[in-house]
KENU-617375 format. One record per residue: residue number from 1; residue in three letters; x, y, z of N, C-alpha, C, O in turn. Coordinates in steps of 0.2 Angstrom, whole numbers. Atoms other than C-alpha are relative to their C-alpha. Layout:
N
i aa nx ny nz cax cay caz cx cy cz ox oy oz
NUM Ala X Y Z X Y Z X Y Z X Y Z
...
This chain:
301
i aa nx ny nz cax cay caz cx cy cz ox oy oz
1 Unk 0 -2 7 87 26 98 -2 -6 -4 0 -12 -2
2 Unk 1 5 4 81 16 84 5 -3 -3 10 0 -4
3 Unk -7 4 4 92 1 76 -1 2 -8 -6 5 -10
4 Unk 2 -1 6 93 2 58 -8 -5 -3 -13 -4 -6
5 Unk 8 7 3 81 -15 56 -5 4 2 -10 4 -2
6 Unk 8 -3 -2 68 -6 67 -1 6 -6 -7 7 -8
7 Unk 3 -6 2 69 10 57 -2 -1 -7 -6 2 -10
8 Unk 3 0 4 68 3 42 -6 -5 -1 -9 -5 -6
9 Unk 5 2 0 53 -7 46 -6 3 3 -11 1 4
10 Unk 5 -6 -1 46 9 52 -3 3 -5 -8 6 -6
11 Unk 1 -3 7 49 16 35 -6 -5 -5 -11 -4 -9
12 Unk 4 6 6 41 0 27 -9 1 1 -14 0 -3
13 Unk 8 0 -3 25 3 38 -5 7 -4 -10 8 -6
14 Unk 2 -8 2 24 22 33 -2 2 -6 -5 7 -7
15 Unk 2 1 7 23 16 15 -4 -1 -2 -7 0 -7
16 Unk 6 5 2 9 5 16 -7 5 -1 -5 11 0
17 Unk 8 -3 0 -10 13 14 0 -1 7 5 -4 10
18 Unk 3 1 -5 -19 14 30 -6 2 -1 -7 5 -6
19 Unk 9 0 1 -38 12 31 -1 6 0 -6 7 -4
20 Unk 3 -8 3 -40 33 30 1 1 -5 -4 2 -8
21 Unk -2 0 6 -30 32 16 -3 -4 -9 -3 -2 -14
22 Unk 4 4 7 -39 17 4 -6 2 1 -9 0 -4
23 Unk 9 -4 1 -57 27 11 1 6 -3 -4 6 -6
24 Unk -2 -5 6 -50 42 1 -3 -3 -4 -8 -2 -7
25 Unk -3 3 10 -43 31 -14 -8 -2 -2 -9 -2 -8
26 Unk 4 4 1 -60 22 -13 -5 7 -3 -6 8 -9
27 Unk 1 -6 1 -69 38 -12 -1 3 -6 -6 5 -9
28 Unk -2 -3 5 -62 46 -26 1 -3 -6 1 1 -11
29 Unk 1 4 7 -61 33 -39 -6 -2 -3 -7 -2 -8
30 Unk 7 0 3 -78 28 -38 -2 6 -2 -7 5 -6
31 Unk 2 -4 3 -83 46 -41 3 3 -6 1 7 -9
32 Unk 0 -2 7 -73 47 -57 -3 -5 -5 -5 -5 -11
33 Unk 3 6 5 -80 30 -62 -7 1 1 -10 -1 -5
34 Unk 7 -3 -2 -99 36 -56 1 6 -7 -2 5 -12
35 Unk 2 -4 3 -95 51 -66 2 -1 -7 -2 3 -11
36 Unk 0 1 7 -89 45 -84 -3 -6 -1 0 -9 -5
37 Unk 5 7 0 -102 28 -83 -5 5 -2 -9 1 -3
38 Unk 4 -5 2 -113 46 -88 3 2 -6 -1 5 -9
39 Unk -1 -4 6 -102 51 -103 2 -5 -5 2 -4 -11
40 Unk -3 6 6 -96 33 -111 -5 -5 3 -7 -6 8
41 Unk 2 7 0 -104 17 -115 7 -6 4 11 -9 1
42 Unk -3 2 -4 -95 9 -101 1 -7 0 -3 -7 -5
43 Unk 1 6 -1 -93 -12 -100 4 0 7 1 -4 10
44 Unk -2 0 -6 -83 -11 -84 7 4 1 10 4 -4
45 Unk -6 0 -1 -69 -4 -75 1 -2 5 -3 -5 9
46 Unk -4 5 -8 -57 -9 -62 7 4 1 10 8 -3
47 Unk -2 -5 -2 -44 -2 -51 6 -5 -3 6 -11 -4
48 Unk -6 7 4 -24 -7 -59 4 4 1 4 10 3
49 Unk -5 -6 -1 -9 -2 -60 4 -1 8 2 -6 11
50 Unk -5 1 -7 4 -1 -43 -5 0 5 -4 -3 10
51 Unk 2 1 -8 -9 3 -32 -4 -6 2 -6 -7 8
52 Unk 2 5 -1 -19 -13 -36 5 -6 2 3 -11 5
53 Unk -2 6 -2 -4 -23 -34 4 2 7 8 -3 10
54 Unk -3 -2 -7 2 -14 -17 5 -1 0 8 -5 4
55 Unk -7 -2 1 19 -7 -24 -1 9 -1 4 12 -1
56 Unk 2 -8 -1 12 12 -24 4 2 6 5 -1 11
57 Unk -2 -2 -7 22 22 -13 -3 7 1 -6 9 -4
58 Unk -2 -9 -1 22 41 -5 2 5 -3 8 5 -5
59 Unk 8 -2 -2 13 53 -6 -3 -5 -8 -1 -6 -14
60 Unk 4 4 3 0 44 -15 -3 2 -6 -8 6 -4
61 Unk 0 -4 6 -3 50 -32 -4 -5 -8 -4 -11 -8
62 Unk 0 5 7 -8 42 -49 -4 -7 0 -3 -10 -6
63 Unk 6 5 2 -21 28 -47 -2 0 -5 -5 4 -8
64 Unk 2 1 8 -24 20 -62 -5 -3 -2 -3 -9 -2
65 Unk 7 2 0 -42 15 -66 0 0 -9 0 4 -13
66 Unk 2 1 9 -46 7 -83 -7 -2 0 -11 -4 3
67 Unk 9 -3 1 -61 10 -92 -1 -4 -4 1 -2 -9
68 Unk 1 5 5 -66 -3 -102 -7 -1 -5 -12 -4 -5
69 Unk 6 -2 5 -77 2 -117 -4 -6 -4 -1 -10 -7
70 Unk 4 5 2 -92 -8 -122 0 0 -9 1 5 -12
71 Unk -1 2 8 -91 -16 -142 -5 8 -3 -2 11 -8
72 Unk 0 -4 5 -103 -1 -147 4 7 0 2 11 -4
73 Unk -6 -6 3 -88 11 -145 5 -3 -4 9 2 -6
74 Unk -6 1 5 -76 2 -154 1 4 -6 7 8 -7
75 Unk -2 -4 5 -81 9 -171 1 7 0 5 11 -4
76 Unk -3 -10 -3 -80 28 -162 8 0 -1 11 3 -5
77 Unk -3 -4 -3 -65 26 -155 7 -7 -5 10 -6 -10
78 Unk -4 3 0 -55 10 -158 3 0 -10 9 -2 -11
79 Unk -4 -1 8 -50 12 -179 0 5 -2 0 6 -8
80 Unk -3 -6 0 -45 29 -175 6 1 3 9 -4 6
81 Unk -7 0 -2 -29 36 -170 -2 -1 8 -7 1 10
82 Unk 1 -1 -4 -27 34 -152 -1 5 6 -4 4 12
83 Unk 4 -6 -2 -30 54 -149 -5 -1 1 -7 2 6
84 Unk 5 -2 2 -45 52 -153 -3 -2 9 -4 3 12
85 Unk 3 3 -5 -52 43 -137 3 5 6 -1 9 9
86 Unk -5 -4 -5 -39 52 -125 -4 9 1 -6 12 6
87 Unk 2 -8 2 -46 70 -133 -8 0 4 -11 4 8
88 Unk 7 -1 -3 -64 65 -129 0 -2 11 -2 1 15
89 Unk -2 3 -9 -59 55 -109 3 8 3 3 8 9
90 Unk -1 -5 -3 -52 73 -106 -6 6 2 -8 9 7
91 Unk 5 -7 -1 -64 85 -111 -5 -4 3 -5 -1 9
92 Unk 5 4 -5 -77 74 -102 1 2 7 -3 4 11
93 Unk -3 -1 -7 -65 76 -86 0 8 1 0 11 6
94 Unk 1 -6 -2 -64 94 -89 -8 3 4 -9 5 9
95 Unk 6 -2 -2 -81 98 -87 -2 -1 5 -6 3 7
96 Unk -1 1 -5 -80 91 -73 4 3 8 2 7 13
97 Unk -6 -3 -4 -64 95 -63 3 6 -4 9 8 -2
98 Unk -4 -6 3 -59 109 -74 6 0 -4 10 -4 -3
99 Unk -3 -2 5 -47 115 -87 9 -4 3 12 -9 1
100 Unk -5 0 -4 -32 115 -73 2 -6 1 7 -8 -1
101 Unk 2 6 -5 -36 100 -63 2 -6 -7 3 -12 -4
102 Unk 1 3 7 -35 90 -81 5 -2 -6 4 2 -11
103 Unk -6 0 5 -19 83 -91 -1 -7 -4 -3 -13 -3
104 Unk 0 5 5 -18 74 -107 9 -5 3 14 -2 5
105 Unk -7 2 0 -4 60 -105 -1 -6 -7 -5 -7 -11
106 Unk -2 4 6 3 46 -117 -4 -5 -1 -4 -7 -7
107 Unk 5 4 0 -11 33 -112 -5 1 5 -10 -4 6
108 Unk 5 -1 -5 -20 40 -100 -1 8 1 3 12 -1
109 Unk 0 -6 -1 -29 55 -94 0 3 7 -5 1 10
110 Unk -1 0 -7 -24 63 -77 -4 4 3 -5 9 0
111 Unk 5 -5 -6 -35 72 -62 2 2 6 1 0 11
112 Unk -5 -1 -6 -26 80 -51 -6 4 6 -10 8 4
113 Unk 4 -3 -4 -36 85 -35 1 3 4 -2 4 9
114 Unk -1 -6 -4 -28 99 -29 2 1 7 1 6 11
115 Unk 0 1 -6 -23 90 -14 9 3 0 12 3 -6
116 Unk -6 -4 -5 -5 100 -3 2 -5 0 -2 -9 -2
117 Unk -5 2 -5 9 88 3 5 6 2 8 10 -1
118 Unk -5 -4 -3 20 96 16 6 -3 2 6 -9 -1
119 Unk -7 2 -1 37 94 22 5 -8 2 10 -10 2
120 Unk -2 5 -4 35 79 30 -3 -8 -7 -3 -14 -6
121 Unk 3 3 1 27 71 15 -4 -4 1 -4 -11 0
122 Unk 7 4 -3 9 68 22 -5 6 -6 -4 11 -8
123 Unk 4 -4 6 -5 74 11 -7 -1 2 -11 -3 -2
124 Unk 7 2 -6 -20 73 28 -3 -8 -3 -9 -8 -5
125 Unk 1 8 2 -22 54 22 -5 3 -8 -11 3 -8
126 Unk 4 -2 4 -29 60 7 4 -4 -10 10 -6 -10
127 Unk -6 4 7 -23 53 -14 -1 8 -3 -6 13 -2
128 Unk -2 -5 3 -15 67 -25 -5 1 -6 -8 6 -8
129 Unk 2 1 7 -22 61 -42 -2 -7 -4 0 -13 -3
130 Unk 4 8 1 -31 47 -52 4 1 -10 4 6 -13
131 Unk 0 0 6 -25 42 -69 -6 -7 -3 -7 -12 0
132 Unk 3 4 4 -38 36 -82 0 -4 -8 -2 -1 -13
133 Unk -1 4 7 -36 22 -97 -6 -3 0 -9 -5 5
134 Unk 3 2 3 -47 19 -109 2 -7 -4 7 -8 -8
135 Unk -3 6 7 -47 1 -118 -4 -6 -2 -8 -9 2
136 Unk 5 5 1 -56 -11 -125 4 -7 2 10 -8 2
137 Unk -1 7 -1 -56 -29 -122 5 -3 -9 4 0 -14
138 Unk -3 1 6 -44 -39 -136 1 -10 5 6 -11 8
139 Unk -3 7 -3 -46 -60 -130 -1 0 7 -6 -1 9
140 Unk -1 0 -6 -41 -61 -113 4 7 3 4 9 9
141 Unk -5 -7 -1 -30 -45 -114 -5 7 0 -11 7 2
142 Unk 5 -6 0 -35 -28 -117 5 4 -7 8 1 -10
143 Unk -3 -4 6 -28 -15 -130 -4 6 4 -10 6 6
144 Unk 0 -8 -4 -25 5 -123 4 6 -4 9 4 -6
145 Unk -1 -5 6 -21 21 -133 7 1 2 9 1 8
146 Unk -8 0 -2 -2 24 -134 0 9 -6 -1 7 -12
147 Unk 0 -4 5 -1 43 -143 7 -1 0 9 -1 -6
148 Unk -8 1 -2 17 41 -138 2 -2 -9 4 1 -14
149 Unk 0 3 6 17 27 -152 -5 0 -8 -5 -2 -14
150 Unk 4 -3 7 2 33 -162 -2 -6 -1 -3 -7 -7
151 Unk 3 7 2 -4 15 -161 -6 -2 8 -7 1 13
152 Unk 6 3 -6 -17 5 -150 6 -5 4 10 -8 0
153 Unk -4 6 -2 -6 -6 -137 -4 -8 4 -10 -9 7
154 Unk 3 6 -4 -7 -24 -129 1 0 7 7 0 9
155 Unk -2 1 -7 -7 -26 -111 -4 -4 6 -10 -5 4
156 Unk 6 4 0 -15 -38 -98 3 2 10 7 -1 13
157 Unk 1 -2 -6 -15 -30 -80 0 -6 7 4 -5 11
158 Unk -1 6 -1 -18 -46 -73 4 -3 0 3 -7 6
159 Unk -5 3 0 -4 -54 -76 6 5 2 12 2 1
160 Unk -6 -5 -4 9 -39 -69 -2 1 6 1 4 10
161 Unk 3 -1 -8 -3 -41 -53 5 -9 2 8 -10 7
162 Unk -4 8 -2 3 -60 -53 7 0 3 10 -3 8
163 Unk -6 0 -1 19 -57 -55 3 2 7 5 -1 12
164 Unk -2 -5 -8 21 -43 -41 -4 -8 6 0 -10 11
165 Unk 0 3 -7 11 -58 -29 7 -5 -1 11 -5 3
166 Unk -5 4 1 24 -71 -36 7 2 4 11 -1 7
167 Unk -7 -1 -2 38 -62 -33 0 2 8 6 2 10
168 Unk 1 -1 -5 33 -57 -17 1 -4 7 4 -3 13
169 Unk -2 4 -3 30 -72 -10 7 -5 2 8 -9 6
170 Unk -6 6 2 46 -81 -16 4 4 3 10 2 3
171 Unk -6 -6 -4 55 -66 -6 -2 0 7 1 5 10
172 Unk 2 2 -8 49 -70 11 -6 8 0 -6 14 2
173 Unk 5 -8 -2 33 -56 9 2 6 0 -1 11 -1
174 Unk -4 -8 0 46 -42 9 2 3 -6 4 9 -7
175 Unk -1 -6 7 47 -36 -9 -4 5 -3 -1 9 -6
176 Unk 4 -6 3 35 -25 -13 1 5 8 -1 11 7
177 Unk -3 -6 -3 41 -16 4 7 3 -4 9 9 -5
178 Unk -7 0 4 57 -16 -5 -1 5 -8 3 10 -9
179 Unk 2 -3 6 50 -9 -22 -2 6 3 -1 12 1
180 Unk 4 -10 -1 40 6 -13 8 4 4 11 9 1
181 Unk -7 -2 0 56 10 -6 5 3 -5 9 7 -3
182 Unk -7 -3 3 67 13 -19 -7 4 -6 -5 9 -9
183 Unk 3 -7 6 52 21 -30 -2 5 5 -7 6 3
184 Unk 0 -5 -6 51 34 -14 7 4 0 8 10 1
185 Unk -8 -3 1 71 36 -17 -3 4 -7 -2 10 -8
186 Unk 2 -3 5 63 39 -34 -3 8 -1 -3 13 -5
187 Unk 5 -6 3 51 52 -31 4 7 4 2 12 5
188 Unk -4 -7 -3 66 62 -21 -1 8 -2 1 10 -7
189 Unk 0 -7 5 64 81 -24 6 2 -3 6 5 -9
190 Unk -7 -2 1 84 82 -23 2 -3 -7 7 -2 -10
191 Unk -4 1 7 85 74 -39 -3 4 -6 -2 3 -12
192 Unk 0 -4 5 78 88 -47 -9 0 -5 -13 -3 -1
193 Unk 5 2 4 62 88 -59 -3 -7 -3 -9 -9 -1
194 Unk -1 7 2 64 72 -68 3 -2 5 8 -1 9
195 Unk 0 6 -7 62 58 -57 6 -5 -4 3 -5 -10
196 Unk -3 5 0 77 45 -60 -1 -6 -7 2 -6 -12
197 Unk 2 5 4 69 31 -67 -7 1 -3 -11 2 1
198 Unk 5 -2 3 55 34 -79 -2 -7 -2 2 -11 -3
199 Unk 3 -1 -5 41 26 -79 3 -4 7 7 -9 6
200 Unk -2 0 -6 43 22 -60 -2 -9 -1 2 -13 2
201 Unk 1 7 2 35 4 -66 6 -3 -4 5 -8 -6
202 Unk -7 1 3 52 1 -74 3 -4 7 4 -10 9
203 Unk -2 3 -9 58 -1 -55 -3 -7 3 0 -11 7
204 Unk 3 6 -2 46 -14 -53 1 -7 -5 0 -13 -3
205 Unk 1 3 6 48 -23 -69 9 -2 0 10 -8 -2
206 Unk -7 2 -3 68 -23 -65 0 -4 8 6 -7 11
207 Unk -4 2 -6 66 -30 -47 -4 -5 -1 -4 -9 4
208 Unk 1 7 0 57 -45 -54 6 -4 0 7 -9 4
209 Unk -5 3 -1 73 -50 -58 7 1 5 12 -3 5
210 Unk -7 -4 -2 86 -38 -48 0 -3 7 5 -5 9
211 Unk 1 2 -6 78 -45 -31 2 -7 1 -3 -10 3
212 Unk 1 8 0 83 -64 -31 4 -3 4 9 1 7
213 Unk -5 5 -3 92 -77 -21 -3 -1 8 0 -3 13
214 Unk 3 -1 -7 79 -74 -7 3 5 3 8 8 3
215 Unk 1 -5 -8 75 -62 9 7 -2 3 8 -8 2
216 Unk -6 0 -3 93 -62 19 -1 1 5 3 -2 9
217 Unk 0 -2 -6 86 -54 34 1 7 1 -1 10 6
218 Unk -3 -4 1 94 -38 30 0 7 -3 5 9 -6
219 Unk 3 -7 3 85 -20 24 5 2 -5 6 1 -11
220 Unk -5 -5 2 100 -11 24 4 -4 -8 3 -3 -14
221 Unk -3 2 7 111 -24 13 -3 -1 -7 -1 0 -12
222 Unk 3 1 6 97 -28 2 -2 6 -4 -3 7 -10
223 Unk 2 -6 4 92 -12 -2 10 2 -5 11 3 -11
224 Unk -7 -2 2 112 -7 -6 0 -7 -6 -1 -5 -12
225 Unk -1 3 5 113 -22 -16 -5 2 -5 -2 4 -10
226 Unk 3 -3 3 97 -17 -24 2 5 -7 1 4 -13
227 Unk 0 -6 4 103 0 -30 5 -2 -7 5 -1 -13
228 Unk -6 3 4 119 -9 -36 -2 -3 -7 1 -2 -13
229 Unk 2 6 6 110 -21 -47 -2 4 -7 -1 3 -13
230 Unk 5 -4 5 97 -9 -55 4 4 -4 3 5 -10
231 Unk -4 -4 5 112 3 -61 4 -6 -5 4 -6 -11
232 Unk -3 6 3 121 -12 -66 -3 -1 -7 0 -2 -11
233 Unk 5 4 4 106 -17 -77 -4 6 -3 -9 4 -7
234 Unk 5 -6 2 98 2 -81 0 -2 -6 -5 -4 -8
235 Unk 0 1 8 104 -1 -101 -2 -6 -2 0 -7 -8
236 Unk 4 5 0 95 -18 -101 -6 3 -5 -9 9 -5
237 Unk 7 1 2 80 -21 -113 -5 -3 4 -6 -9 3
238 Unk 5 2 -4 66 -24 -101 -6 2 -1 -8 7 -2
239 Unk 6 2 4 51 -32 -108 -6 2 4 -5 4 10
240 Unk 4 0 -4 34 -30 -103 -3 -7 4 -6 -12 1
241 Unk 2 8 -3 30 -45 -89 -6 -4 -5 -5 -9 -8
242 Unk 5 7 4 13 -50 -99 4 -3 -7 1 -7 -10
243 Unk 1 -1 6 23 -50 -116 -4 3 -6 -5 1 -12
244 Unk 5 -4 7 12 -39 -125 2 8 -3 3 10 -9
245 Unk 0 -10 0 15 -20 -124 10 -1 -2 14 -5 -2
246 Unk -6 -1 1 30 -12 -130 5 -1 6 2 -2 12
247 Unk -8 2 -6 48 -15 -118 -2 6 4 -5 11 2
248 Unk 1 -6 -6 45 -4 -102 4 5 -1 3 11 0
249 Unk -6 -4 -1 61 3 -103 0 4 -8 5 5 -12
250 Unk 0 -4 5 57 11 -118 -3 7 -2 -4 10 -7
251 Unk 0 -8 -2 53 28 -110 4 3 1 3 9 2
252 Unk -7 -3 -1 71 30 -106 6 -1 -6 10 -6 -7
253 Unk -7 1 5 83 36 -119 8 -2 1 9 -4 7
254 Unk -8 2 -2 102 33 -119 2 5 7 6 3 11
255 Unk -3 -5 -6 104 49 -108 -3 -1 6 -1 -1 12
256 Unk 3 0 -7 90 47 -97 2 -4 4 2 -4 10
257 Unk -1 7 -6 96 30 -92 8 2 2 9 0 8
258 Unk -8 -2 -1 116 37 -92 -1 3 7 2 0 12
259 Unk 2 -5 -6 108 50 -78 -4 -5 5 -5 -4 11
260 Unk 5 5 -7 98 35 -69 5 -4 3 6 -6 9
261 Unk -3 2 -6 111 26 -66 7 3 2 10 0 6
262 Unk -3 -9 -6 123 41 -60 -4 0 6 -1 0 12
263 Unk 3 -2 -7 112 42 -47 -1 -7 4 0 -8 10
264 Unk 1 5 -4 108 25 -44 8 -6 2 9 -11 5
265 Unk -7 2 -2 127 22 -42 2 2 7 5 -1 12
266 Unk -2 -6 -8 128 36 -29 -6 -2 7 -5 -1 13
267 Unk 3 3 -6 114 28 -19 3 -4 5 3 -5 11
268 Unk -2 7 -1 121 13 -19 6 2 7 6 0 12
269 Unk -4 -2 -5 137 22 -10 -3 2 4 -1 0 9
270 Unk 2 -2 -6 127 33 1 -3 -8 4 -2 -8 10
271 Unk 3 5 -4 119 16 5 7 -4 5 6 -4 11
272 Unk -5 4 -3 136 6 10 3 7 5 6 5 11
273 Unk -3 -4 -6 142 23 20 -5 -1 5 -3 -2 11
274 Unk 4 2 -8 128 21 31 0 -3 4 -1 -3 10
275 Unk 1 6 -4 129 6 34 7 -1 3 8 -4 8
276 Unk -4 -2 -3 146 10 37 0 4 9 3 4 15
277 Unk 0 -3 -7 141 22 50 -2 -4 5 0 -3 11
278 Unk 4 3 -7 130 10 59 6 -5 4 8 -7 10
279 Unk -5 3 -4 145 -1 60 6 2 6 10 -2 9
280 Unk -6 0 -3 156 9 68 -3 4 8 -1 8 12
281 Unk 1 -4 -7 143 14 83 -3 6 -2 -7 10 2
282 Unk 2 -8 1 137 30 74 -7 1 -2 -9 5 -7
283 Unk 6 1 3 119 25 73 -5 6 -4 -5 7 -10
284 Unk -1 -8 1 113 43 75 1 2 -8 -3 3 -12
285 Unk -2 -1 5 121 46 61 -2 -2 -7 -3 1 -12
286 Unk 3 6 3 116 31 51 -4 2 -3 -4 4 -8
287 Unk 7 -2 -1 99 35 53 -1 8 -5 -6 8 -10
288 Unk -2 -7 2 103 53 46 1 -1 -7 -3 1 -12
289 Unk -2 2 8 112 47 31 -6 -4 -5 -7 -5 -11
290 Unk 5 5 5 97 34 26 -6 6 -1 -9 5 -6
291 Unk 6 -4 1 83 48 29 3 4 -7 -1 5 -12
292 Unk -4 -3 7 96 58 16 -2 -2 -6 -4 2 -10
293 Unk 0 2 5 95 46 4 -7 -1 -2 -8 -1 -8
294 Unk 5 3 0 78 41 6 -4 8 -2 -6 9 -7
295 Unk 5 -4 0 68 57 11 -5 1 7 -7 -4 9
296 Unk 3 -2 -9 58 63 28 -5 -6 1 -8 -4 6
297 Unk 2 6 -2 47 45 28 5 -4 4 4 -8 9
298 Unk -6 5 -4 64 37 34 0 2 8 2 8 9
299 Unk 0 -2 -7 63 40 53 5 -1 3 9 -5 2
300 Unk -5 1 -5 74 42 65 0 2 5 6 4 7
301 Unk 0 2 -8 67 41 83 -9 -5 -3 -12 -9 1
């Protein structure tokens, strides 16, 4: 039977891409960037977002690819309201993918590809969904449509990629298995509709600092201290790492965060029961209770 360390460095493994997997992601992003380099004056894009900094977990969903519009769309789009770009990056993608397949969001516009996950959360190495941002260049930064706030926002994708290596390596290389982890607790079905922590980038943005004092050696405790920390800290103002964009944590209102950390109290103890179990002999069990919490990626042979 597997020990807890082996099974959670089975689960860490289960998270990562594997080469079928980033020949998809590769696949399918360049043909949404091939296919709107035909409807916008493009000056480049590039892939961002969790899956460029290799904190994306399972199933694989939402790649975020920014589109970076050349100076002669400024006057179109940029000293208009934020809809305006969003309205046209859709209807572009409908004609394409279809009406269905095609969701307006708050700064980007979503492409769902109609891929299945089954029970085991596997989805044949395949990605679920690409989201797409529009933005122009602003300095070294960027500026990206926020209908949400009905203004244009600051953001610099680059410097949230830094961070995630920084913190990474200052954790013995183990943080960002550590982050796909608890956004995988995240994306549980048992919590219902609404996922926990909103966005899921929140989680990453709290374990710059929630993760600290160095790597221990220790899955289990670090994740249990983990869950501990991040309830501790849900009602926290948490800033955007580059300082530009509005506070992260400002897509969770009072209630949402009340309800994130309810749950992430309750991890926290399913987390110490387990670990309980392992210590008293009851591996089996162990094993059981962390797939519980976690979800059928956690294994247990």
């Amino acid at each position: 039977m597997l020990t807890t360390d082996d099974a959670f460095r089975k689960f860490k493994s289960r998270l990562e891409l594997n080469d079928r997997e980033q020949e998809n992601a590769s696949k399918r992003q360049n043909e949404v960037r091939d296919y709107l380099d035909t409807k916008f004056a493009i000056a480049n894009s590039f892939l961002t977002g969790s899956y460029k900094r290799h904190t994306k977990t399972k199933p694989l969903k939402d790649i975020d690819i920014f589109f970076v519009l050349k100076e002669s769309e400024r006057s179109k789009y940029r000293d208009k309201a934020p809809s305006v770009v969003l309205d046209d990056f859709h209807k572009a993608l409908v004609e394409k993918y279809g009406e269905k397949a095609v969701r307006k969001q708050g700064r980007s516009v979503n492409v769902d590809f109609g891929v299945a996950v089954d029970a085991e959360d596997n989805t044949d190495y395949r990605i679920l969904s690409v989201d797409v941002v529009p933005a122009f260049p602003s300095g070294d930064d960027y500026e990206i449509p926020d209908t949400d706030k009905g203004e244009w926002i600051k953001t610099n994708p680059k410097i949230h990629a830094q961070k995630a290596i920084d913190a990474h390596q200052a954790f013995s290389n183990e943080w960002k298995g550590l982050v796909r982890m608890i956004k995988y607790w995240n994306n549980n079905p048992r919590h219902g509709a609404d996922k926990p922590v909103k966005p899921s980038f929140l989680i990453e943005v709290m374990a710059l600092e929630c993760l600290y004092g160095g790597w221990q050696g220790r899955f289990d405790y670090e994740i249990e201290g983990l869950f501990s920390t991040l309830a501790d800290r849900i009602f926290d103002t948490w800033a955007d790492p580059a300082r530009l964009g509005p506070p992260i944590s400002d897509g969770m209102d009072g209630t949402r965060k009340q309800r994130a950390r309810d749950l992430l109290m309750a991890a926290g103890r399913d987390a110490r029961s387990a670990i309980n179990l392992a210590k008293h002999g009851r591996n089996g069990d162990a094993l059981k209770a962390w797939r519980a919490l976690f979800g059928p990626k956690f294994p247990l042979s």
